[in-house]
C-alpha positions in Angstrom: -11.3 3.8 5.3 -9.8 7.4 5.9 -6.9 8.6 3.1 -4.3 10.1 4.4 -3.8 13.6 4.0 0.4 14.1 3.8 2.0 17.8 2.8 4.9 17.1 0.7 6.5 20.5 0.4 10.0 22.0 0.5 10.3 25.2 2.5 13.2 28.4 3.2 14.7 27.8 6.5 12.4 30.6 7.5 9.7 29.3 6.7 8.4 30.6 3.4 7.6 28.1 0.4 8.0 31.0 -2.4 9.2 34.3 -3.2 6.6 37.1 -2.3 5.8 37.1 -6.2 5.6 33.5 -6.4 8.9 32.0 -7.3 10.7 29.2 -6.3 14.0 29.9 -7.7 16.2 29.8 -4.7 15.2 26.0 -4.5 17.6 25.2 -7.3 20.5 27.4 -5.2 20.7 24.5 -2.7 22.8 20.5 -3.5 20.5 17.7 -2.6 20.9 14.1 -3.6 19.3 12.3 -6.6 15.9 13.8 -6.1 16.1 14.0 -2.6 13.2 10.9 -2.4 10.8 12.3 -4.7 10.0 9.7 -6.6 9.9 7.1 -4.0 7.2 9.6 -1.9 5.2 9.8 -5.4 4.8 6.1 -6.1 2.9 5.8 -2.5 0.3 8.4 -3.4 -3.0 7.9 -5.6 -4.2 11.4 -5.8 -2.7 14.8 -5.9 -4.5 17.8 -4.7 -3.0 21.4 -5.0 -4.4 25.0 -5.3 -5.6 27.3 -8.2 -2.3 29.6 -7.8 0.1 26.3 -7.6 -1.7 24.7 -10.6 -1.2 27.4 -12.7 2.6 28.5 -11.0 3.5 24.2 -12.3 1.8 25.0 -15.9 4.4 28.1 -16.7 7.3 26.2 -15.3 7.2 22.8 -17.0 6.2 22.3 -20.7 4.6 18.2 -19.9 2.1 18.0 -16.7 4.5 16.4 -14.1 1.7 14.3 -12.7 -0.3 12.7 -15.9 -0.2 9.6 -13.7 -2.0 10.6 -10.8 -5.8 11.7 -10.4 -5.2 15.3 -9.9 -7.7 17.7 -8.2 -7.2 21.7 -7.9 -9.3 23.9 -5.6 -10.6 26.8 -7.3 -13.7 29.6 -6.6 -13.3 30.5 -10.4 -12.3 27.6 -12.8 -15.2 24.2 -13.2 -15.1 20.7 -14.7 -12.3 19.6 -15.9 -9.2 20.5 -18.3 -7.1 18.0 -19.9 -4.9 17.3 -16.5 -6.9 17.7 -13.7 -10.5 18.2 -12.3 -11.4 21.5 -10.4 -13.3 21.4 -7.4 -15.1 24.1 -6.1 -16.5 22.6 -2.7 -15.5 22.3 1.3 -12.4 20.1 1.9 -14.9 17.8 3.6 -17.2 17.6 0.8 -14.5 16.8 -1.3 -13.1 13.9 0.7 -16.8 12.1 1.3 -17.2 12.1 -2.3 -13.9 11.2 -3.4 -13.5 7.8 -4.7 -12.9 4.8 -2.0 -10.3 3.5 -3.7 -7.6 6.7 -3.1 -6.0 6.1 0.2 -2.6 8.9 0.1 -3.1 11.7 -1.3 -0.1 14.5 -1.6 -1.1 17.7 -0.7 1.1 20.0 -3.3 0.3 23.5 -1.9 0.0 26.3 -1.8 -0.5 27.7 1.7 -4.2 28.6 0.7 -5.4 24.9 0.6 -2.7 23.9 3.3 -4.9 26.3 5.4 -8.2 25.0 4.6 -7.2 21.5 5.3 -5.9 22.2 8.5 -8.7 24.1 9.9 -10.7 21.1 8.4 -8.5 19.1 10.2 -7.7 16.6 7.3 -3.8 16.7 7.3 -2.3 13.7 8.9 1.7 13.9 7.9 4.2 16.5 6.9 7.1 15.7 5.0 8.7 19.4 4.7 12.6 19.5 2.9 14.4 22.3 5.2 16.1 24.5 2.4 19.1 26.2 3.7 17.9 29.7 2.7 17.2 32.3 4.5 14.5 34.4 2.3 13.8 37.3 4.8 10.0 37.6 3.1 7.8 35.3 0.6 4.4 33.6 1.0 4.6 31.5 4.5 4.5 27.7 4.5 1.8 27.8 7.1 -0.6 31.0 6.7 -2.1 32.6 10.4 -5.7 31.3 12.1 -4.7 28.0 11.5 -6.2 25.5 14.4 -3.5 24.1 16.6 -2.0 21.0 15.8 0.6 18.4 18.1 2.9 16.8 15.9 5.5 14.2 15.9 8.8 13.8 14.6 9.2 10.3 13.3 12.1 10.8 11.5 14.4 12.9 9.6 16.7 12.3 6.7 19.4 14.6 4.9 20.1 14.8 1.3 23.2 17.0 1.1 22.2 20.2 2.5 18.5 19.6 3.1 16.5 18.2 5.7 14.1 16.3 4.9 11.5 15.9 8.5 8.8 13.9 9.0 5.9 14.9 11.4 2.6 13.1 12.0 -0.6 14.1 13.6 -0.2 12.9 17.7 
């Protein structure tokens, strides 16, 4: 059976997920509701796969891991085996996903725009679920990075939690 590939992500209205030196500050400048379906989207996924630059941005902001539940994986060309969270992987996204165990169906791609690339010229990302953050930034590292393959999408639905959009978007 294929997994699913979906990029939970929140992004500025123009399109950047962080501040050119990383941070995510202006995310808290918006009102949402509850936790805007978080923790309803985290309950369907198995696995959680996210970047070197991500992994280590989530260490310096939270003092617990925020996924010790999941079976997390990081892509790295530097770090190997495994720390106490998560397990580094230094091979092709397709590598990654033959070998990956048969019983992880979802897994959330965290970010950063790095690995978001490489999935989608591997062409492994089947949804988008992107929070619309009322923010207009003017610079910061871009959700979706240049040279990526084309890609048709569809909207299957949207919801709002206060000020944010939350869309959803599936490979056509």
């Amino acid at each position: 059976m294929k997994k699913k590939i979906v990029v939970y992500i929140a992004a500025s209205l123009d399109g950047y997920i962080a501040r050119e030196n990383g941070e995510i500050d202006w995310l808290e400048s918006v009102e949402g509701e509850g936790d805007n379906g978080y923790e309803d989207f985290y309950q369907t996924c198995d696995a959680v796969v996210m970047g070197k630059a991500t992994y280590d941005h989530v260490q310096k902001l939270t003092l617990e891991f925020p996924y010790p539940d999941k079976k997390c994986y990081v892509f790295s060309r530097s770090a190997q085996g495994k720390d106490q969270h998560v397990e580094f992987v230094n091979k092709s996204v397709a590598s990654f996903l033959t070998n990956l165990n048969q019983d992880t169906k979802k897994i959330w791609l965290v970010g950063g725009a790095d690995i978001l690339a490489d999935f989608l010229k591997a062409k492994r990302v089947d949804e988008f679920i992107i929070s619309v953050i009322p923010v207009l930034l003017g610079a910061g590292i871009p959700l979706f990075k240049q040279g990526i393959p084309e890609m048709n999408l569809k909207l299957t639905h949207m919801k709002q939690y206060g000020q944010i959009a939350q869309l959803y978007y599936e490979k056509e």
